[in-house]
C-alpha positions as CSV (number, residue, x, y, z in Angstrom):
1,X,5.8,12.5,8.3
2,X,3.6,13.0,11.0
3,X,4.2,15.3,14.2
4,X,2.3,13.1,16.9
5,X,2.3,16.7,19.0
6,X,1.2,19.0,16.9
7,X,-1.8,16.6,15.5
8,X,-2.2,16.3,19.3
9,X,-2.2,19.8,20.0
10,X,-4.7,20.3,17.1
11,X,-7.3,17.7,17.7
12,X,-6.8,17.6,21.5
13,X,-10.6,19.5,22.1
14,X,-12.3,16.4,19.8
15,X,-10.9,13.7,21.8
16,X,-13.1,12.0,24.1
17,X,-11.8,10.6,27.2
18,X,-8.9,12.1,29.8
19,X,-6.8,15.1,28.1
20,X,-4.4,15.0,30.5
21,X,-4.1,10.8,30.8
22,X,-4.0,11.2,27.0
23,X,-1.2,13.8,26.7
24,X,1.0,11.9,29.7
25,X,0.6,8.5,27.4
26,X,1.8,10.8,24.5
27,X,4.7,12.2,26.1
28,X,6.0,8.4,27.2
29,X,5.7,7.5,23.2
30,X,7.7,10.5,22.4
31,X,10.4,9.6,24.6
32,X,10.4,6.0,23.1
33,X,10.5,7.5,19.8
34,X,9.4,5.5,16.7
35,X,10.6,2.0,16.6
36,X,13.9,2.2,14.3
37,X,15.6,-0.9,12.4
38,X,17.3,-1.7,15.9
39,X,14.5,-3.2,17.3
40,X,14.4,-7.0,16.1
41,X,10.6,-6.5,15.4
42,X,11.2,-3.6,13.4
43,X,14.8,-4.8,11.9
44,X,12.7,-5.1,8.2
45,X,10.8,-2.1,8.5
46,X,12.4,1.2,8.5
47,X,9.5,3.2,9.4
48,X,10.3,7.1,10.2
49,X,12.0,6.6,6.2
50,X,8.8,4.7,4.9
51,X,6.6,7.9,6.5
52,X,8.5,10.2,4.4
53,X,7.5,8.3,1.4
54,X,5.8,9.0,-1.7
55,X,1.7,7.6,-2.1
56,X,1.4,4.7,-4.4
57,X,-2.3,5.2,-6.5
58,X,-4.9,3.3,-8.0
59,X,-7.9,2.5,-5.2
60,X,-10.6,0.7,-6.6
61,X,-13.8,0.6,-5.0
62,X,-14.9,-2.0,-3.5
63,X,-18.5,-2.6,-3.5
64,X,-19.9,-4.7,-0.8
65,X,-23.9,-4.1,-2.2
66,X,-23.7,-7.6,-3.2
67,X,-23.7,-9.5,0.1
68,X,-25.9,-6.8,1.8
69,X,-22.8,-6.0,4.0
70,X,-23.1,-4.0,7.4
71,X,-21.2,-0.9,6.9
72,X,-18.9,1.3,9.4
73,X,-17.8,4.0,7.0
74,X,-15.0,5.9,8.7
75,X,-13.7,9.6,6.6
76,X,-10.8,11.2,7.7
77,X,-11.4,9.6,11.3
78,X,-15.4,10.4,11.0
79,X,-17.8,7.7,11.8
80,X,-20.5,7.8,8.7
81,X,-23.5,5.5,9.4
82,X,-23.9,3.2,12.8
83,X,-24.2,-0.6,11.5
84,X,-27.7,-2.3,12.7
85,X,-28.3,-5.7,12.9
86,X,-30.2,-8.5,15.2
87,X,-27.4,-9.9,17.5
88,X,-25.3,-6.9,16.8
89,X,-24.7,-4.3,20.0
90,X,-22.3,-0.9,19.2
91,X,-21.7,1.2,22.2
92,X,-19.8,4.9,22.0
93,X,-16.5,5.0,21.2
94,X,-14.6,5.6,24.4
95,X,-10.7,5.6,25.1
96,X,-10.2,4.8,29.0
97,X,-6.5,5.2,29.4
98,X,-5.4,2.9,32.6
99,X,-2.1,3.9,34.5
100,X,0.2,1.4,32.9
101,X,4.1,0.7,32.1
102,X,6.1,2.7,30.1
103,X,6.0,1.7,26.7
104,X,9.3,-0.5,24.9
105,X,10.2,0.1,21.4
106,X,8.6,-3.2,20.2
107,X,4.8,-1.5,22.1
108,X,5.6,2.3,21.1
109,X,3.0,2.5,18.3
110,X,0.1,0.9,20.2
111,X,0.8,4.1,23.5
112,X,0.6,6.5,20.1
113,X,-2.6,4.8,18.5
114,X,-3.9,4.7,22.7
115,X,-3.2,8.5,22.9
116,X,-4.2,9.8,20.0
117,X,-7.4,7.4,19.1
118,X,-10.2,9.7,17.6
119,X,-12.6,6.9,16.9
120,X,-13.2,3.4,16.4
121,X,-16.2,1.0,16.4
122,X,-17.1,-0.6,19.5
123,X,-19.0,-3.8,18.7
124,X,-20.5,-7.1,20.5
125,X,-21.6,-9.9,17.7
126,X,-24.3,-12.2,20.8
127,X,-25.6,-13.9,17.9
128,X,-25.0,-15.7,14.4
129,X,-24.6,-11.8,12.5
130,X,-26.5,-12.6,9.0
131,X,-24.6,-9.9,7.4
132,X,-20.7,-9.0,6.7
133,X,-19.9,-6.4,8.9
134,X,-17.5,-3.9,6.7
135,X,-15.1,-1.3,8.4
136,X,-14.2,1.2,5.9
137,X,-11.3,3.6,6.4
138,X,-11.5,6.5,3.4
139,X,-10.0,9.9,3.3
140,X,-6.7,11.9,2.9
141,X,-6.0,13.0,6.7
142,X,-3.9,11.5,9.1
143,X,-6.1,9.3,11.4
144,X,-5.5,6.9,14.4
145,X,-8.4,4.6,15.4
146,X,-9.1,2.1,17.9
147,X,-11.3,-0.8,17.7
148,X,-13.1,-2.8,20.0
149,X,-14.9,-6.3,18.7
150,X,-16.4,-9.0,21.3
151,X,-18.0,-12.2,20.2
152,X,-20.1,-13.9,22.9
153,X,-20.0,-17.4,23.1
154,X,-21.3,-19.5,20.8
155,X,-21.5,-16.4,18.1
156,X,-20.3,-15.7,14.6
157,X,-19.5,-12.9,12.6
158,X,-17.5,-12.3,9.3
159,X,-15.8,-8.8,9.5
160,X,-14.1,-6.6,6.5
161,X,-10.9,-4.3,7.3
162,X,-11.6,-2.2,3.8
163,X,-8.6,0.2,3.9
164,X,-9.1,2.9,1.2
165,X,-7.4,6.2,3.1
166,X,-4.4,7.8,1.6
167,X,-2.9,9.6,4.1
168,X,-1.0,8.2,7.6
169,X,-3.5,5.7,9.1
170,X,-2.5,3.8,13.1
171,X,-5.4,1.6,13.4
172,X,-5.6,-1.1,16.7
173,X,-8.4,-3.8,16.6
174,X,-9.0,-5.8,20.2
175,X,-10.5,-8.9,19.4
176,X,-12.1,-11.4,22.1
177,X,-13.9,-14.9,21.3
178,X,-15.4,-16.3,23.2
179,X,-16.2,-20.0,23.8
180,X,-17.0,-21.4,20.7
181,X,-17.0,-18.4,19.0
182,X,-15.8,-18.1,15.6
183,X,-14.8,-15.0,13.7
184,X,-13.4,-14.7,9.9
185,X,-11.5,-10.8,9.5
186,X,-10.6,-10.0,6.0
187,X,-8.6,-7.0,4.9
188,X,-7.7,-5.3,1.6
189,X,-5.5,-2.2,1.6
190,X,-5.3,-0.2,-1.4
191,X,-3.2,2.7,-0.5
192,X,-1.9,4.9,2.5
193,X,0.8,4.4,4.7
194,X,-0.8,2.1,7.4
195,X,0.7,0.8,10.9
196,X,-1.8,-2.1,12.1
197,X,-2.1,-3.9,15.6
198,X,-3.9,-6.3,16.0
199,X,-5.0,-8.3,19.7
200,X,-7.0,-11.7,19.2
201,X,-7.6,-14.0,22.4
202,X,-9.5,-17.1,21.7
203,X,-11.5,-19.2,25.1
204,X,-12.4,-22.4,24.4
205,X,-13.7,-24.0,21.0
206,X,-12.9,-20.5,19.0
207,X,-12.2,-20.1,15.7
208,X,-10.3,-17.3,14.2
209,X,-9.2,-16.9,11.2
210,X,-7.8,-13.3,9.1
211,X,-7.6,-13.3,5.1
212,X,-5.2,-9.8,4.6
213,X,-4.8,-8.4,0.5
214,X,-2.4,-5.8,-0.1
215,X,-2.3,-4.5,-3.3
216,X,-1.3,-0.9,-2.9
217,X,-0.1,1.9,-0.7
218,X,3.3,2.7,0.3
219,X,3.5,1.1,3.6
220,X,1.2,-1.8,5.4
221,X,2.6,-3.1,8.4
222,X,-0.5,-5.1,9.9
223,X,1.1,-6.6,13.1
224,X,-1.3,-9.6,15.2
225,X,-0.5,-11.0,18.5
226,X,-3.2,-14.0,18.7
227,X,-3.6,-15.8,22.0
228,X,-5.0,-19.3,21.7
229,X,-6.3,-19.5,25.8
230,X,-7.9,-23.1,25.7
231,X,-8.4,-26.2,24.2
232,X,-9.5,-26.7,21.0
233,X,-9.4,-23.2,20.3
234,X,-8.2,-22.6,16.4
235,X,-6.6,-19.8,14.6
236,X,-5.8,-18.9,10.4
237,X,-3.3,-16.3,9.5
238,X,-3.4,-15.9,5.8
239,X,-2.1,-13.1,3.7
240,X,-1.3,-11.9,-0.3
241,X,1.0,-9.0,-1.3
242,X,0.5,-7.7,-4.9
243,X,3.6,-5.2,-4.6
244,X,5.0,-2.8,-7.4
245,X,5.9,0.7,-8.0
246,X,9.3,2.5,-8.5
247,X,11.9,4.3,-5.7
248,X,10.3,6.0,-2.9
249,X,6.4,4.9,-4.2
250,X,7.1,1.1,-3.9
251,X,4.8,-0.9,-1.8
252,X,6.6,-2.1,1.4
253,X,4.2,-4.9,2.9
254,X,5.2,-6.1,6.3
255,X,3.4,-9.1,8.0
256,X,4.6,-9.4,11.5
257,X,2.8,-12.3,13.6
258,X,3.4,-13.7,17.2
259,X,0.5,-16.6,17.8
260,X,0.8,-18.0,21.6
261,X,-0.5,-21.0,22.0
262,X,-1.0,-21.1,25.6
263,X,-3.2,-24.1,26.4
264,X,-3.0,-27.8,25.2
265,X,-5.1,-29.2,22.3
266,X,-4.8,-25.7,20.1
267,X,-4.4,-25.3,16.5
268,X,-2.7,-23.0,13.8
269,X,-2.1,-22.3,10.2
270,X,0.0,-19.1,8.9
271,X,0.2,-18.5,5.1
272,X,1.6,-15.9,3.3
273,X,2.2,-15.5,-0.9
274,X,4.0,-12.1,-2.0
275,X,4.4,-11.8,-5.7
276,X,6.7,-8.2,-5.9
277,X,7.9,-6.4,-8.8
278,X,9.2,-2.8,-9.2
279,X,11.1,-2.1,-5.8
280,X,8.9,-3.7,-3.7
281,X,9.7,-4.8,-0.5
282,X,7.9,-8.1,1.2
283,X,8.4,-9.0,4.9
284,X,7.0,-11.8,6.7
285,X,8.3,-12.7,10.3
286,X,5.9,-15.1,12.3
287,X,6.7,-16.7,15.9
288,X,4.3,-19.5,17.3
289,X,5.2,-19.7,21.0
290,X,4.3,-23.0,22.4
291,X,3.8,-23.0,26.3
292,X,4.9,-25.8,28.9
293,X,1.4,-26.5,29.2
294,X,0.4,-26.7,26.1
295,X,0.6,-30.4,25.0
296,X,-0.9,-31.7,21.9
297,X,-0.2,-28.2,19.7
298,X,-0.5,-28.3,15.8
299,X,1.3,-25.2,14.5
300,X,2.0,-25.0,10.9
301,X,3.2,-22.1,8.9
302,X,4.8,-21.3,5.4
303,X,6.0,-18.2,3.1
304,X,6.2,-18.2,-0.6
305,X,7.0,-15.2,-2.9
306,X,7.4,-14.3,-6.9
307,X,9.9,-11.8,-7.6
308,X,8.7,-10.6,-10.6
309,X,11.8,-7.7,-10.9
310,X,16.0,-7.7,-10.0
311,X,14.7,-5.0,-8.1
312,X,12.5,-6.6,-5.6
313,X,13.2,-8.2,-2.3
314,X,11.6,-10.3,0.2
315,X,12.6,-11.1,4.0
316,X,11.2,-14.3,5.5
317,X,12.0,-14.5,9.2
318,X,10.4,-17.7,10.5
319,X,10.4,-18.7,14.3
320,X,9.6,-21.7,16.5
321,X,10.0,-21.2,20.5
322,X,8.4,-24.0,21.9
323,X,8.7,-24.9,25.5
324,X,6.2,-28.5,25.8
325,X,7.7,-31.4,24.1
326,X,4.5,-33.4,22.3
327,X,3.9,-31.3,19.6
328,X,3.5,-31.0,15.7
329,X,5.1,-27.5,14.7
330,X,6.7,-26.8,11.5
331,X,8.1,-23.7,9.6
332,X,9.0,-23.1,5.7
333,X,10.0,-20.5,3.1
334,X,10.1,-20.7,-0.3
335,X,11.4,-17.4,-2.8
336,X,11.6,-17.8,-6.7
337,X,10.8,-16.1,-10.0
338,X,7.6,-16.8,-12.3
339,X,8.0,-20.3,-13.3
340,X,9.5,-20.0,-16.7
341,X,8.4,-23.8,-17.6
342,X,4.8,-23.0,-16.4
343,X,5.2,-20.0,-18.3
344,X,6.2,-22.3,-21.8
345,X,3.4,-24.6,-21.2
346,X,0.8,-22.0,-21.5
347,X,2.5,-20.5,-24.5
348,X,3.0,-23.4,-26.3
349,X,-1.3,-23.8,-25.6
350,X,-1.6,-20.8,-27.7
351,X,-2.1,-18.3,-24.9
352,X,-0.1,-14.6,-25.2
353,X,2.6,-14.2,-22.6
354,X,0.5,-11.5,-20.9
355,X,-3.2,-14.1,-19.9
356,X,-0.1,-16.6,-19.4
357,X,1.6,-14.9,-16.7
358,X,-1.7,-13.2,-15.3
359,X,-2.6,-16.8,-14.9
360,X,0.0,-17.9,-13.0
361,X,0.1,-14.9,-10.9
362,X,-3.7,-15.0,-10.4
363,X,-3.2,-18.9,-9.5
364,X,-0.3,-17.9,-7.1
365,X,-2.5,-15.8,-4.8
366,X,-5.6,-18.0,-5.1
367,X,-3.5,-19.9,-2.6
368,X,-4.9,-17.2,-0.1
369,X,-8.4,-16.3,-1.4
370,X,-9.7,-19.7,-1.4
371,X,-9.4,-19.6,2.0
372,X,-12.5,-16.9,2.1
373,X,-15.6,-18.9,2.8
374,X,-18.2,-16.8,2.4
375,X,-18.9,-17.2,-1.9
376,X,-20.0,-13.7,-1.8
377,X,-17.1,-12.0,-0.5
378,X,-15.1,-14.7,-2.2
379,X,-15.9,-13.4,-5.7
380,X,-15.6,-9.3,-4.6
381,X,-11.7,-9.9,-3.4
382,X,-11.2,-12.3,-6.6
383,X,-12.4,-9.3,-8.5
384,X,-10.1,-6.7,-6.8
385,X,-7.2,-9.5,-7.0
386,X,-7.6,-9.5,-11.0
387,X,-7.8,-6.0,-11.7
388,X,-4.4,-5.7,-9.9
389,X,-2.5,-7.9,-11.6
390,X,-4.0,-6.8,-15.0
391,X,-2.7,-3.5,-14.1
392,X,0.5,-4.8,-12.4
393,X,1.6,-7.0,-15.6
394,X,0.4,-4.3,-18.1
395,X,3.6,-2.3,-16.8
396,X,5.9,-5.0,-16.7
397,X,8.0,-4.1,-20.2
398,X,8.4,-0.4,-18.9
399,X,7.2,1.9,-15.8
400,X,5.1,-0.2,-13.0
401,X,2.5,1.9,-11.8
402,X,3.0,4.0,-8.8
């Protein structure tokens, strides 16, 4: 588990910005503490336990050559290569620490990411960007980074969250759109124990929408707060857990979303498919908050999950708050086993009951990937998405891979 003051103490002459800001924002986290299974955000996600944790293996490459991607390559909290494009701007990383509140429990990890942030990418997309622009995370040490993506109005960009680090990884993206901006985020994490923040605010017209794998690692807990700001603006929450492994090295996947529709005439659409075998552990809670103002809101969002093991175990916490009364908002949860009559159909078609349930595992989850646009990318995470579950169901009669 990671001592925030002694990897303070030891990287404190690297970090840019105010030492002393940094170390007074540090010492208000440390009296917080890490969140703990009292705080109702948290109540799923025992996290000084998870830290302790063994590493799940098995990162496959992902290679991005295909689509000509953009590539941010960060090792061990290194920035490898500065992405270069027409309509693309990246500034310096800088960390400007502003005198604010103490942090709460539910905000403690964002004040750690804030005082501890080594690097991040710093990016404004003024134009249509031709090219995917991939952030890859990579390495073994424990690294907290911080980034900062703008779109202008009117632009469009399709970023890639390609987690591949092993070790402890706090990661915070700021995300503004801007009027008729739109924006398409898609993460894979293979491994690593991962905390994620993530801040959207959408202006006018803007489109957001996040496509999130997990298919390894011991703990992902990608957190968004999404802030639809005016009309017509749009946001897509979609996400797929692919979790296995035994005791302590089980993946423990929590997706933990609060989208705030603030103005009238907003949209939203929240997925999420586990399929979990082993000991894995899925959690999904999702709030859409519906302002007085905000007349006219469309806010739909549903769970599913597979338990492929006794030994599995998924926690759907759904919410509605909604303060305006002409609105279209709706919530659902669904948790079964691998359809045993699906299963019997393909059999009886002549397939082996291995391509029969990779089938209907693989056709689960394409619930989530055909949501990615782009062809290119489309086929790379369909790729990555296979060669899990081939690995995942080539275990299933003894030991799942760790």
């Amino acid at each position: 588990m990671l001592d925030a003051q002694s990897h303070f103490e030891q990287i404190r002459d690297t970090l840019p910005g105010d030492g002393q800001a940094r170390a007074a924002t540090l010492a208000a986290a440390e009296a917080v503490g890490l969140p703990t299974r009292r705080v109702e955000s948290w109540h799923y996600t025992d996290l000084a336990r998870l830290l302790k944790s063994g590493e799940a293996t098995g990162v496959r490459t992902v290679d991005f050559a295909g689509v000509k991607a953009l590539e941010a390559h960060f090792e061990n909290g290194l920035l490898h290569g500065e992405p270069q494009a027409e309509g693309l701007s990246v500034a310096p990383f800088s960390n400007t620490i502003a005198h604010t509140e103490a942090p709460s429990p539910d905000t403690v990890m964002a004040s750690y990411n804030h005082a501890l942030a080594q690097n991040g990418l710093t990016a404004e997309v003024s134009g249509t960007l031709a090219q995917p622009l991939v952030i890859r995370t990579s390495g073994t040490q424990p690294v907290h980074l911080a980034h900062k993506i703008s779109l202008a109005a009117g632009a469009k960009a399709v970023l890639v969250d390609d987690h591949m680090a092993t070790g402890y990884a706090n990661v915070v993206f700021d995300i503004h759109l801007g009027e008729g901006a739109e924006l398409t985020l898609l993460r894979s994490q293979q491994a690593g124990h991962q905390v994620g923040l993530s801040r959207v605010t959408l202006e006018q017209d803007a489109r957001y929408k996040s496509v999130a794998m997990i298919s390894g690692g011991t703990l992902a807990r990608h957190e968004a707060h999404v802030t639809l700001k005016a009309a017509q603006a749009h946001a897509e929450l979609h996400s797929a857990v692919l979790g296995h492994g035994l005791s302590k090295a089980a993946t423990h996947a929590d997706f933990t979303y609060v989208i705030e529709h603030q103005a009238a005439d907003t949209s939203s659409n929240t997925s999420a498919y586990n399929v979990l075998d082993g000991n894995a552990r899925g959690v999904f809670q999702g709030k859409i908050i519906v302002r007085p103002d905000a007349q006219r809101v469309d806010a739909q969002m549903q769970t599913r999950a597979m338990m492929l093991s006794e030994g599995a175990e998924m926690d759907a916490k759904p919410e509605l708050e909604i303060y305006a009364d002409d609105v279209v908002c709706a919530h659902g949860s669904a948790i079964g086993e691998l359809d045993r009559d699906a299963l019997f159909f393909l059999r009886s078609r002549g397939l082996d009951e291995a391509t029969a349930r990779q089938l209907l595992v693989a056709a689960f989850l394409e619930q989530v990937t055909t949501h990615i646009d782009d062809e290119g990318l489309s086929e790379i995470m369909r790729q990555l998405v296979d060669t899990k579950i081939n690995t995942l169901l080539g275990n299933l009669s003894g030991e799942v891979s760790s």
